[in-house]
Biopython code that builds the backbone (N, CA, C, O; Angstrom):
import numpy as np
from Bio.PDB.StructureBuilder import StructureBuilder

atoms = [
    (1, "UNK", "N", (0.846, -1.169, 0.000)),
    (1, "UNK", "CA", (0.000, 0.000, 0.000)),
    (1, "UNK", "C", (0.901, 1.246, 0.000)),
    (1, "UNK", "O", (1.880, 1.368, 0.735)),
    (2, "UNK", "N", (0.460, 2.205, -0.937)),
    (2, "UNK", "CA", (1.269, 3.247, -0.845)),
    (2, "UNK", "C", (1.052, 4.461, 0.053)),
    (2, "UNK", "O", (0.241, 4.160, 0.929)),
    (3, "UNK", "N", (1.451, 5.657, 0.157)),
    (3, "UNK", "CA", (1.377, 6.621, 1.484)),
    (3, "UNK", "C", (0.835, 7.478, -0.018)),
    (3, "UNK", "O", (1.102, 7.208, -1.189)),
    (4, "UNK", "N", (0.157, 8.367, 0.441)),
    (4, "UNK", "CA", (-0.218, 9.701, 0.429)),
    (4, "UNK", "C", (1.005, 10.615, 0.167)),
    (4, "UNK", "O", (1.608, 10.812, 1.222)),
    (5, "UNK", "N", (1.533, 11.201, -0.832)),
    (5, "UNK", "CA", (2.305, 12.556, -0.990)),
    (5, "UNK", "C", (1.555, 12.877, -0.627)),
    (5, "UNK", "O", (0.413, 12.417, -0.650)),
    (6, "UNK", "N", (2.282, 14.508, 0.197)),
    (6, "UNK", "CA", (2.241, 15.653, 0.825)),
    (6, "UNK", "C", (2.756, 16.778, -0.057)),
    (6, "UNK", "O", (3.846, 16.718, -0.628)),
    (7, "UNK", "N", (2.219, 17.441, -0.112)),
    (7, "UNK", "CA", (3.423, 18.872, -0.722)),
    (7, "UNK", "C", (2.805, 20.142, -0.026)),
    (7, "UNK", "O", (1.697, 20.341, 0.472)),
    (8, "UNK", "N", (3.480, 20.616, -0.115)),
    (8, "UNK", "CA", (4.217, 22.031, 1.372)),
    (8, "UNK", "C", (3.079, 23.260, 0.692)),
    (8, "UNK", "O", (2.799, 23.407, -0.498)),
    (9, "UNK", "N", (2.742, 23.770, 1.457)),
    (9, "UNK", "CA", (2.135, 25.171, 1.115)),
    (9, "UNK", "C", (2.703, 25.279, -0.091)),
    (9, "UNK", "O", (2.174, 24.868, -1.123)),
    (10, "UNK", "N", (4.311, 26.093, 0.003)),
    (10, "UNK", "CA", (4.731, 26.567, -0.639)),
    (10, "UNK", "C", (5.155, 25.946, -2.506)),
    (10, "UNK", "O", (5.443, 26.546, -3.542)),
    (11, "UNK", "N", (5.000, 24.612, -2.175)),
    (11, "UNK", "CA", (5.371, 24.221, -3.213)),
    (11, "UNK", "C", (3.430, 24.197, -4.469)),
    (11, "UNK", "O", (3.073, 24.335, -5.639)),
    (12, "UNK", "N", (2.931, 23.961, -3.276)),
    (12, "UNK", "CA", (1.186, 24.352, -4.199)),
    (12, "UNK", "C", (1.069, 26.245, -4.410)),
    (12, "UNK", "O", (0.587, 26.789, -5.404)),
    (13, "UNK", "N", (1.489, 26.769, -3.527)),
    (13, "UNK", "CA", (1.395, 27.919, -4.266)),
    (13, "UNK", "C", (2.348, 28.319, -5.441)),
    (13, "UNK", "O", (2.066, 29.325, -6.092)),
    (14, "UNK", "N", (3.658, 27.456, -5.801)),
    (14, "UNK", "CA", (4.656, 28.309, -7.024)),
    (14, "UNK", "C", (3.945, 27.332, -8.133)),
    (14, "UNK", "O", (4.257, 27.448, -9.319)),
    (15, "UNK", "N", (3.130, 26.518, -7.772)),
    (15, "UNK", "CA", (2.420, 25.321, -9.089)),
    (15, "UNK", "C", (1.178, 26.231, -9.274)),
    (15, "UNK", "O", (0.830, 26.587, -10.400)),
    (16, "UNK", "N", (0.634, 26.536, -8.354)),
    (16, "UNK", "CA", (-0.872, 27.351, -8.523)),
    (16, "UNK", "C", (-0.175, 28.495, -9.676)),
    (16, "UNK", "O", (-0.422, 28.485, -10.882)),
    (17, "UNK", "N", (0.629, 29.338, -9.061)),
    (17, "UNK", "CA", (0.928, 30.657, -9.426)),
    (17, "UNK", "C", (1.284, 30.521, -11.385)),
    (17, "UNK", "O", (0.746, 31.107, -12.325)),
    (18, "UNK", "N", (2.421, 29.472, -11.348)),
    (18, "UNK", "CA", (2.703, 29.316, -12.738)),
    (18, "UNK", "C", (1.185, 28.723, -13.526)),
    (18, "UNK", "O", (1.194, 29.152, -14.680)),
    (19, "UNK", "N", (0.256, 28.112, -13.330)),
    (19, "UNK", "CA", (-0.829, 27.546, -13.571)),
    (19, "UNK", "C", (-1.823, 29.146, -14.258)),
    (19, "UNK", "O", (-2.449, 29.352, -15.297)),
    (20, "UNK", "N", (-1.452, 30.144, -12.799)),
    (20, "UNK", "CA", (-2.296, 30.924, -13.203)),
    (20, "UNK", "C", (-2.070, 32.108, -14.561)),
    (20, "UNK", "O", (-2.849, 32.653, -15.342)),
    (21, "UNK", "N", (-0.268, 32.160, -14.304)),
    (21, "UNK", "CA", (0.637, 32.804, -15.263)),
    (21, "UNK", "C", (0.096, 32.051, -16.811)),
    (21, "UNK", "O", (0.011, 32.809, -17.777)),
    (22, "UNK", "N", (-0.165, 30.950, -16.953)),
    (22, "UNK", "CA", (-0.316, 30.390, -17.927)),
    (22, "UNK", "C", (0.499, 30.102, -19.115)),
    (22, "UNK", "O", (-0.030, 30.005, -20.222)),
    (23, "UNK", "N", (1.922, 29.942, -18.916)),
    (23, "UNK", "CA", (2.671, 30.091, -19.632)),
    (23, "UNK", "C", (2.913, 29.220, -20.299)),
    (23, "UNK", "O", (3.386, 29.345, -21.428)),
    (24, "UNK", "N", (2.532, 27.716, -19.529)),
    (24, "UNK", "CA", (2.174, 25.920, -19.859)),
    (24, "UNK", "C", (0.859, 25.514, -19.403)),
    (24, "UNK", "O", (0.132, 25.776, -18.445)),
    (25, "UNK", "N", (0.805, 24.630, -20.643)),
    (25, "UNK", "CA", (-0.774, 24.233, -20.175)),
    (25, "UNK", "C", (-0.663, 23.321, -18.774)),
    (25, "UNK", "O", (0.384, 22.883, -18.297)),
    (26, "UNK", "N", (-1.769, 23.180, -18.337)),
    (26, "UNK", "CA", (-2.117, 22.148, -17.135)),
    (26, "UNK", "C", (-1.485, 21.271, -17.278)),
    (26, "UNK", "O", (-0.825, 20.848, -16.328)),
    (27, "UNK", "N", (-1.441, 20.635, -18.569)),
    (27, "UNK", "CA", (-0.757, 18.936, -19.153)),
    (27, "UNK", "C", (0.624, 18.916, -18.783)),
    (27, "UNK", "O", (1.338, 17.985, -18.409)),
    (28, "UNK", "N", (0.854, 20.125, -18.962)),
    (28, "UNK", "CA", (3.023, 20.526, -19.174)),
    (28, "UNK", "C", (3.424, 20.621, -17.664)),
    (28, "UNK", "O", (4.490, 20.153, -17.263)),
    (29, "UNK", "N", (2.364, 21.358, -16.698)),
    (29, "UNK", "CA", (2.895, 21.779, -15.482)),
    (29, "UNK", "C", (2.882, 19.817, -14.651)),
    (29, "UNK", "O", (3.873, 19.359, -14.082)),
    (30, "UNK", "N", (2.020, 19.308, -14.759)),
    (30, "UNK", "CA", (1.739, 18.220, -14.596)),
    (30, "UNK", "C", (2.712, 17.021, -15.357)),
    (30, "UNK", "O", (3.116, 16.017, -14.769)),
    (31, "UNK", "N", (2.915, 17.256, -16.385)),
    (31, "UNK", "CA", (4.585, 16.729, -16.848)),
    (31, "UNK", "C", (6.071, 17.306, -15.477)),
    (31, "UNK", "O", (6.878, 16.834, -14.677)),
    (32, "UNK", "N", (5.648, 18.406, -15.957)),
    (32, "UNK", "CA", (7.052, 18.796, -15.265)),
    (32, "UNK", "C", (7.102, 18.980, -13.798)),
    (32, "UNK", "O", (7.921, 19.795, -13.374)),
    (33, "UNK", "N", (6.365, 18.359, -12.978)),
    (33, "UNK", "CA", (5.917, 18.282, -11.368)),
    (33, "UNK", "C", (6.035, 16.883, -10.867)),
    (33, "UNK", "O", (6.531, 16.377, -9.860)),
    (34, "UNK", "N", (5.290, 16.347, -12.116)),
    (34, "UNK", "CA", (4.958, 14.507, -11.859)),
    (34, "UNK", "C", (3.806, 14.684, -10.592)),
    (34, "UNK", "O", (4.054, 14.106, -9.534)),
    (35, "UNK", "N", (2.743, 15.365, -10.695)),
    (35, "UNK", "CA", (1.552, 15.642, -10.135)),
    (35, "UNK", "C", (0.059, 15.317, -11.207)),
    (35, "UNK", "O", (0.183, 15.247, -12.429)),
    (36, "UNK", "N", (-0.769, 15.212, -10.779)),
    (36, "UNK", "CA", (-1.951, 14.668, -11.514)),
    (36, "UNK", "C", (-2.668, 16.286, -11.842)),
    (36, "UNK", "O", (-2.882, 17.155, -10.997)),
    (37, "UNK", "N", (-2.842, 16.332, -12.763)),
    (37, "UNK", "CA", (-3.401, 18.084, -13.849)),
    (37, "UNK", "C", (-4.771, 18.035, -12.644)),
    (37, "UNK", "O", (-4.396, 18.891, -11.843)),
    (38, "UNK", "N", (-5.933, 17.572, -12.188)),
    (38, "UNK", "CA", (-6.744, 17.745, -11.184)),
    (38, "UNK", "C", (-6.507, 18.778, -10.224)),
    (38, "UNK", "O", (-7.185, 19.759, -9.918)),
    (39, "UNK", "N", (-4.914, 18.167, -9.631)),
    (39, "UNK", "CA", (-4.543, 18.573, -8.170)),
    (39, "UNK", "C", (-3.980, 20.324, -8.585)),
    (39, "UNK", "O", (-4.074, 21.250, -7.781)),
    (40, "UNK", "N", (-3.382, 20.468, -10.060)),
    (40, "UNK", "CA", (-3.048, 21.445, -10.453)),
    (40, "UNK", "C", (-4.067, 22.730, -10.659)),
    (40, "UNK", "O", (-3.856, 23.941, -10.722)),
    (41, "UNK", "N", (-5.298, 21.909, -10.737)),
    (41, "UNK", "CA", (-6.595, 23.042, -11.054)),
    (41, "UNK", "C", (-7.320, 23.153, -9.763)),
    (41, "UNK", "O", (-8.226, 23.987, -9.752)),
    (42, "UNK", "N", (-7.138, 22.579, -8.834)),
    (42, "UNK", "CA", (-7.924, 22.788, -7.755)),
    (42, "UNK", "C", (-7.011, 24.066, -6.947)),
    (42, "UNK", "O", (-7.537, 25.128, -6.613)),
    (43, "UNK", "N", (-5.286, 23.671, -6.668)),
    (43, "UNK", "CA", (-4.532, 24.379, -6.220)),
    (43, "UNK", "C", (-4.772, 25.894, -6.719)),
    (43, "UNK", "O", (-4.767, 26.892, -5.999)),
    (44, "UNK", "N", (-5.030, 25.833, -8.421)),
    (44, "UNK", "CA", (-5.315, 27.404, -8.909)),
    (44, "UNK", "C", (-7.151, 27.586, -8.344)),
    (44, "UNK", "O", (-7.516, 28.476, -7.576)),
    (45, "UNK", "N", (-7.505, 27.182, -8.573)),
    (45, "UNK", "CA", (-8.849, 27.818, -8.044)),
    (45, "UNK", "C", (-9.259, 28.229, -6.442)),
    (45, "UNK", "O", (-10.201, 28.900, -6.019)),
    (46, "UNK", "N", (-8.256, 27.607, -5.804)),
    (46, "UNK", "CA", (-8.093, 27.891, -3.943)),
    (46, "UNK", "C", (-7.540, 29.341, -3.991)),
    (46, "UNK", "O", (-8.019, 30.386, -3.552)),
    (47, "UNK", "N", (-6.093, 29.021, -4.827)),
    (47, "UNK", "CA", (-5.116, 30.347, -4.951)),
    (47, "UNK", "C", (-6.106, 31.745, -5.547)),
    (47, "UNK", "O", (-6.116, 32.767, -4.862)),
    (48, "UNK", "N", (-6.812, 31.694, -6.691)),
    (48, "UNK", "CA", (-7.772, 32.764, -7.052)),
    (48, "UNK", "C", (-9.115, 32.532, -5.777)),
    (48, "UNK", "O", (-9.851, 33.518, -5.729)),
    (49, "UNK", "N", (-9.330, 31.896, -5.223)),
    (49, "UNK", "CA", (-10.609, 32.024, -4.442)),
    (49, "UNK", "C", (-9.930, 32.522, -3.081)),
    (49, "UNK", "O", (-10.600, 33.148, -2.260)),
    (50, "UNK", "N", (-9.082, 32.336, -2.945)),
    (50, "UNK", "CA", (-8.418, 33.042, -1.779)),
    (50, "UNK", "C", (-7.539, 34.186, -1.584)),
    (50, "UNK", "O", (-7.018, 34.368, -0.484)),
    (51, "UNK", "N", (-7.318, 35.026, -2.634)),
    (51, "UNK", "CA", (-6.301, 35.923, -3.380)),
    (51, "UNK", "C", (-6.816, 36.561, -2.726)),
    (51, "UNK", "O", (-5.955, 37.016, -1.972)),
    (52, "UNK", "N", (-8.287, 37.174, -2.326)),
    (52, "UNK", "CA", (-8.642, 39.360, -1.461)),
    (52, "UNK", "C", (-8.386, 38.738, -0.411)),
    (52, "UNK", "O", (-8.318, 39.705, 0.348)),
    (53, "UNK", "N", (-8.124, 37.564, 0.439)),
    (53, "UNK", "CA", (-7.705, 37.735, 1.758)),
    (53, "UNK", "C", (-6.033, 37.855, 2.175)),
    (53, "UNK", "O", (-5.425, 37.694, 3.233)),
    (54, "UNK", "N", (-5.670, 38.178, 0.948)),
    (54, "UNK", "CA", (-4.487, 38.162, 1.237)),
    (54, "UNK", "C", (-4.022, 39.787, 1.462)),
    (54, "UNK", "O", (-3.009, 40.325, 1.907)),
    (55, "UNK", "N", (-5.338, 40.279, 0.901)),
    (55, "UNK", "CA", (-5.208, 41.656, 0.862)),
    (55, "UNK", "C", (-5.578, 42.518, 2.119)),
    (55, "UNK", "O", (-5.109, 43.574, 2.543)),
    (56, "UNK", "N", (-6.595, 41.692, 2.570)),
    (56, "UNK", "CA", (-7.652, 41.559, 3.586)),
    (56, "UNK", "C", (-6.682, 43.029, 4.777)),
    (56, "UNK", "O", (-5.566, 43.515, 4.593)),
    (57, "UNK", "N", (-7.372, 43.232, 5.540)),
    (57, "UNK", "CA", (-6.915, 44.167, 6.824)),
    (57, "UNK", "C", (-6.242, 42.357, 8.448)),
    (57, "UNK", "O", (-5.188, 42.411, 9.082)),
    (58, "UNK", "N", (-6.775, 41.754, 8.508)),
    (58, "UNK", "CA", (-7.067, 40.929, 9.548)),
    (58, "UNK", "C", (-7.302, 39.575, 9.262)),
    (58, "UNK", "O", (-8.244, 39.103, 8.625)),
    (59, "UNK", "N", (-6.195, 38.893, 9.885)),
    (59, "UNK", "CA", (-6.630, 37.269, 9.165)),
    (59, "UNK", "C", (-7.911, 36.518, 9.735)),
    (59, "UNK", "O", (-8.142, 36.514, 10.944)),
    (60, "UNK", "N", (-8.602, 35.984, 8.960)),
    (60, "UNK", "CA", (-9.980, 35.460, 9.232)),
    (60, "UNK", "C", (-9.807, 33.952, 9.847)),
    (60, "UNK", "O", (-10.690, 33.225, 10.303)),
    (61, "UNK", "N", (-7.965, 33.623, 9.684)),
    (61, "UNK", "CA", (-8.354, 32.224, 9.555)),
    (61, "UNK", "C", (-8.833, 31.939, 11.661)),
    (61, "UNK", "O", (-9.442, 30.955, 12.079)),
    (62, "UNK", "N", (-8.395, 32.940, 12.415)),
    (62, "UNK", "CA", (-8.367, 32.898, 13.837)),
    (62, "UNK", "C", (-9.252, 33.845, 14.647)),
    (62, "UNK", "O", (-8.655, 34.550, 15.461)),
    (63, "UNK", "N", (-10.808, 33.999, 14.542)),
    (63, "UNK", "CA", (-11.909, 35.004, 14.913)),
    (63, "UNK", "C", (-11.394, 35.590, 16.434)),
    (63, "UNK", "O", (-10.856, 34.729, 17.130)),
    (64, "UNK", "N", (-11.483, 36.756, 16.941)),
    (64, "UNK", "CA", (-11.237, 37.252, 18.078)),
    (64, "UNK", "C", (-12.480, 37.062, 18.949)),
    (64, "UNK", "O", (-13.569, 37.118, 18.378)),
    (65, "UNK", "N", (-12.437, 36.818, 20.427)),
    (65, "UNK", "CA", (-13.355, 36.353, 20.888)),
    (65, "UNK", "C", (-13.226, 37.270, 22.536)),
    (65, "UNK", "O", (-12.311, 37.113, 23.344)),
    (66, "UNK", "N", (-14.361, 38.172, 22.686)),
    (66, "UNK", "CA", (-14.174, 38.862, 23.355)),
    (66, "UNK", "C", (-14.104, 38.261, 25.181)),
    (66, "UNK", "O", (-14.338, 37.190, 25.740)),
    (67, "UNK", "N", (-13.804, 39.166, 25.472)),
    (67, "UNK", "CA", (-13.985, 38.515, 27.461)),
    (67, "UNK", "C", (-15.088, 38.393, 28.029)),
    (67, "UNK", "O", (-15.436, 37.422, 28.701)),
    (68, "UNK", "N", (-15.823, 39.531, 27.765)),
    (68, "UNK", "CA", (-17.359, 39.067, 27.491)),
    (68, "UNK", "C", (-18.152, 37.355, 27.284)),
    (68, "UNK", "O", (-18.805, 36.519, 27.909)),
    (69, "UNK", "N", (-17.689, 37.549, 26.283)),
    (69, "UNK", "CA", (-18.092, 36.387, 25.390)),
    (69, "UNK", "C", (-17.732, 35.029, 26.017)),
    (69, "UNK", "O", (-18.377, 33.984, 26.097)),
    (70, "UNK", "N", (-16.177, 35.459, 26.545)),
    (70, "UNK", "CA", (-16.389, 34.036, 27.290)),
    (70, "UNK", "C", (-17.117, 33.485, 28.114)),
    (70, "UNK", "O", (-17.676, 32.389, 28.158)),
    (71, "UNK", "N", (-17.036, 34.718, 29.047)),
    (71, "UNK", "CA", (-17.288, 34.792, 30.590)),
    (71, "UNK", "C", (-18.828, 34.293, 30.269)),
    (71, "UNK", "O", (-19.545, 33.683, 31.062)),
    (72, "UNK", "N", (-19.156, 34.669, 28.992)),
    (72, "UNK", "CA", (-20.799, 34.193, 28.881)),
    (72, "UNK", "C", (-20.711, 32.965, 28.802)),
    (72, "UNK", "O", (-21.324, 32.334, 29.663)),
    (73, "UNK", "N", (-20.109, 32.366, 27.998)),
    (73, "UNK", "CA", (-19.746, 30.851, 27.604)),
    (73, "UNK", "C", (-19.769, 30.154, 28.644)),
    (73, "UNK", "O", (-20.616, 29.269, 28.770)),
    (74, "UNK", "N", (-18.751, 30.436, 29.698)),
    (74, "UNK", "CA", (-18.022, 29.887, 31.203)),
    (74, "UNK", "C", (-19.439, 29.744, 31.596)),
    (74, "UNK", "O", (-19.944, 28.624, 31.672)),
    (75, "UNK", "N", (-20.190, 30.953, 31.882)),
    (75, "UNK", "CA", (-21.607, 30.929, 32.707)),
    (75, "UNK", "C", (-22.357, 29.416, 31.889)),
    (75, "UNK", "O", (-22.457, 28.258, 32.296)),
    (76, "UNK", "N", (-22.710, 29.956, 30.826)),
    (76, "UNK", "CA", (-22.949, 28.764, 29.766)),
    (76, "UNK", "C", (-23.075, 27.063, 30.429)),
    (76, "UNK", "O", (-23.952, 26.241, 30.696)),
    (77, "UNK", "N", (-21.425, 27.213, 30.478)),
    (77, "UNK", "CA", (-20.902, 25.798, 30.848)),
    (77, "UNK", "C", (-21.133, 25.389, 32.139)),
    (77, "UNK", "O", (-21.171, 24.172, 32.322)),
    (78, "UNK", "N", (-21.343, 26.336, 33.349)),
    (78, "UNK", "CA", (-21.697, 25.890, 34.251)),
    (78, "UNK", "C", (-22.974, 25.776, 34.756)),
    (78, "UNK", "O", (-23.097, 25.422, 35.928)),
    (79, "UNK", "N", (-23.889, 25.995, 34.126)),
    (79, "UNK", "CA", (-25.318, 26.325, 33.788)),
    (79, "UNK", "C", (-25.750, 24.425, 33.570)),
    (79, "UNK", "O", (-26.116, 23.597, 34.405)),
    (80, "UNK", "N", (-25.528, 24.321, 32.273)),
    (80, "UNK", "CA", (-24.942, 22.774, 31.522)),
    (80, "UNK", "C", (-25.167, 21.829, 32.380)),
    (80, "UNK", "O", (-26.153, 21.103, 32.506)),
    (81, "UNK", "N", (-23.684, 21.907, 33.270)),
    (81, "UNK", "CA", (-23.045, 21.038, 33.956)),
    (81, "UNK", "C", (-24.168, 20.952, 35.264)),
    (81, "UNK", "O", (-24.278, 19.842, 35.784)),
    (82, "UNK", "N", (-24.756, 21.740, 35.653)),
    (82, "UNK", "CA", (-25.622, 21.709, 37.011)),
    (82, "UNK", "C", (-26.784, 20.812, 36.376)),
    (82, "UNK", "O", (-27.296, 19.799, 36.853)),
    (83, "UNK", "N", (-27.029, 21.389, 35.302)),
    (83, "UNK", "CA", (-28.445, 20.826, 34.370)),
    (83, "UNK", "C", (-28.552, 19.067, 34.404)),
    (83, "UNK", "O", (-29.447, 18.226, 34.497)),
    (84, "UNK", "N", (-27.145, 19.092, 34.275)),
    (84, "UNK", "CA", (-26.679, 17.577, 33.552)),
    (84, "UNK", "C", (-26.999, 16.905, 35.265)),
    (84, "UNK", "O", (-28.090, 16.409, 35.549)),
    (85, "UNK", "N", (-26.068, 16.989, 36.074)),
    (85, "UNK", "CA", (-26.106, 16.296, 37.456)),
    (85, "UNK", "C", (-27.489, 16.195, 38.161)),
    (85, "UNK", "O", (-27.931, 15.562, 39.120)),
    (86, "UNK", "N", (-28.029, 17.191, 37.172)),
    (86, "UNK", "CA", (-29.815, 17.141, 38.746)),
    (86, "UNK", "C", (-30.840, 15.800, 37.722)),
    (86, "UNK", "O", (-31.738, 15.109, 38.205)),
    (87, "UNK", "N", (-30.318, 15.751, 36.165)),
    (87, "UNK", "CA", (-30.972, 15.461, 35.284)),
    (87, "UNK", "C", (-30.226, 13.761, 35.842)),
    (87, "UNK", "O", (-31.065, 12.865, 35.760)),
    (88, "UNK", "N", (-29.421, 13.490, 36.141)),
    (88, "UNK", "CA", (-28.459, 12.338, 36.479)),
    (88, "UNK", "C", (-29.189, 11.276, 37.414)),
    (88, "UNK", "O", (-29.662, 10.147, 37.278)),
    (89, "UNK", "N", (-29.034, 12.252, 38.475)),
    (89, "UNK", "CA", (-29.755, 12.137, 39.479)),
    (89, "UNK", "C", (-31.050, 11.777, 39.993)),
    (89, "UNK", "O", (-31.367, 11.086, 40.961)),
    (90, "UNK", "N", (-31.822, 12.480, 39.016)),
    (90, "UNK", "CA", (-33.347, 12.300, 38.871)),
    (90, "UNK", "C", (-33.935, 11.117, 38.089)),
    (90, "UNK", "O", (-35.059, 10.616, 38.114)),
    (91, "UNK", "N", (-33.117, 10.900, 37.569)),
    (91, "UNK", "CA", (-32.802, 9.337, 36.558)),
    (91, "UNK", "C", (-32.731, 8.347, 37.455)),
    (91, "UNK", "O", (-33.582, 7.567, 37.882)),
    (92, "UNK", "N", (-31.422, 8.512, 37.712)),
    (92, "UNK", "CA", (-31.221, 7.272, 39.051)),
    (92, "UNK", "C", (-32.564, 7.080, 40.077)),
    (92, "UNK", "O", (-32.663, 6.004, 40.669)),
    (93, "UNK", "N", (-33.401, 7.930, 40.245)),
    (93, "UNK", "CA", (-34.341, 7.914, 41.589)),
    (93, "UNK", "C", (-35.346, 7.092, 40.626)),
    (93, "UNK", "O", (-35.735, 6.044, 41.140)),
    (94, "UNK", "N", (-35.813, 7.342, 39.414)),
    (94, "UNK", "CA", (-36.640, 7.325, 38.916)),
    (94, "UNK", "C", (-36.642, 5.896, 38.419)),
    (94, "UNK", "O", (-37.711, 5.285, 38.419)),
    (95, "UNK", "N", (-35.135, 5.106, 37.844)),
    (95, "UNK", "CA", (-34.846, 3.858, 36.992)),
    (95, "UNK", "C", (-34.333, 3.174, 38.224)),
    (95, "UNK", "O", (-34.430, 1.947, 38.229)),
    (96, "UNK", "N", (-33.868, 3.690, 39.144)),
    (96, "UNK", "CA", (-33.329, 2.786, 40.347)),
    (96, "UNK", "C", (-32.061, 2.257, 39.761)),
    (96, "UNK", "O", (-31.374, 1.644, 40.578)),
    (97, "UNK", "N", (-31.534, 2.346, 38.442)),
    (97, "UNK", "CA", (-30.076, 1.788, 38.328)),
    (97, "UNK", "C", (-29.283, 2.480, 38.174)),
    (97, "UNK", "O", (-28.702, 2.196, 37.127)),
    (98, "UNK", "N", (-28.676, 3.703, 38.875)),
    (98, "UNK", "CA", (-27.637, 4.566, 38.473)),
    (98, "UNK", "C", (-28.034, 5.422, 37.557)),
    (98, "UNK", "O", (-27.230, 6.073, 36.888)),
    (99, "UNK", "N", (-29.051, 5.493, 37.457)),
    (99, "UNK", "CA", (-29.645, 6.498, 35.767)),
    (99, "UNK", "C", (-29.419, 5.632, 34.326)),
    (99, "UNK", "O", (-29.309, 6.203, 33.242)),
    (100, "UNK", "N", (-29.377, 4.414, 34.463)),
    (100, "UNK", "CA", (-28.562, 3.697, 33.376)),
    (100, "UNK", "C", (-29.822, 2.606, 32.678)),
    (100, "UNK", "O", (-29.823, 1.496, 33.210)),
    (101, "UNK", "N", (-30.498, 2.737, 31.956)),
    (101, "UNK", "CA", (-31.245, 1.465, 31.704)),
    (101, "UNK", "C", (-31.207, 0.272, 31.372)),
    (101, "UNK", "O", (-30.434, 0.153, 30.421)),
    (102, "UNK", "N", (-31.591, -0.551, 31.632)),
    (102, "UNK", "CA", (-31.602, -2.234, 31.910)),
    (102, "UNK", "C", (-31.405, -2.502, 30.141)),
    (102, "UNK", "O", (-31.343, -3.647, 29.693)),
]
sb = StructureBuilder()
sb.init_structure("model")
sb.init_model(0)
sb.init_chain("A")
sb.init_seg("    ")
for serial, (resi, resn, name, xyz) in enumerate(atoms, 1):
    if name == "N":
        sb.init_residue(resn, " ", resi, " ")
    sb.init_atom(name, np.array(xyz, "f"), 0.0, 1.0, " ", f" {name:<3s}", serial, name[0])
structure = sb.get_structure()
């Protein structure tokens, strides 16, 4: 069984880039890579579908998440967690086996 090639960011973006330059067809870049022409058109269509974020003000790939927001979350989670134990509990009284059914 064979493994999976990998190739590096960098090496899909100088294949995207010449792809997009167009200077060789798909067939040629795919000759001269020893890559399948598919992997060559998907790499250019990521590279153009992702090109204004490069321009972008703020990278999108990591959302900022305020203190607020957590502290709501935290409340959130401990809200949950109380919910869960009375719900546990009330099981067990109710099934007589640990909350667990037969």
């Amino acid at each position: 069984m064979t493994k999976r090639k990998r190739y590096s960011a960098e090496f899909k973006a100088k294949v995207a880039l010449e792809a997009i330059r167009e200077e060789l067809t798909t067939a040629e870049l795919a000759r001269k890579y020893d890559i399948h022409p598919t992997m060559i058109s998907g790499w250019k269509r990521t590279a153009i579908e992702n090109m204004a974020a490069a321009f972008g003000g703020a990278s999108s790939a990591e959302p900022q998440i305020s203190a607020g927001e957590v502290e709501k979350l935290h409340a959130k989670i401990g809200q949950l967690v109380i919910e869960r134990d009375f719900l546990s509990a009330a099981s067990s009284l109710i099934l007589g086996t640990g909350g667990k059914k037969r």
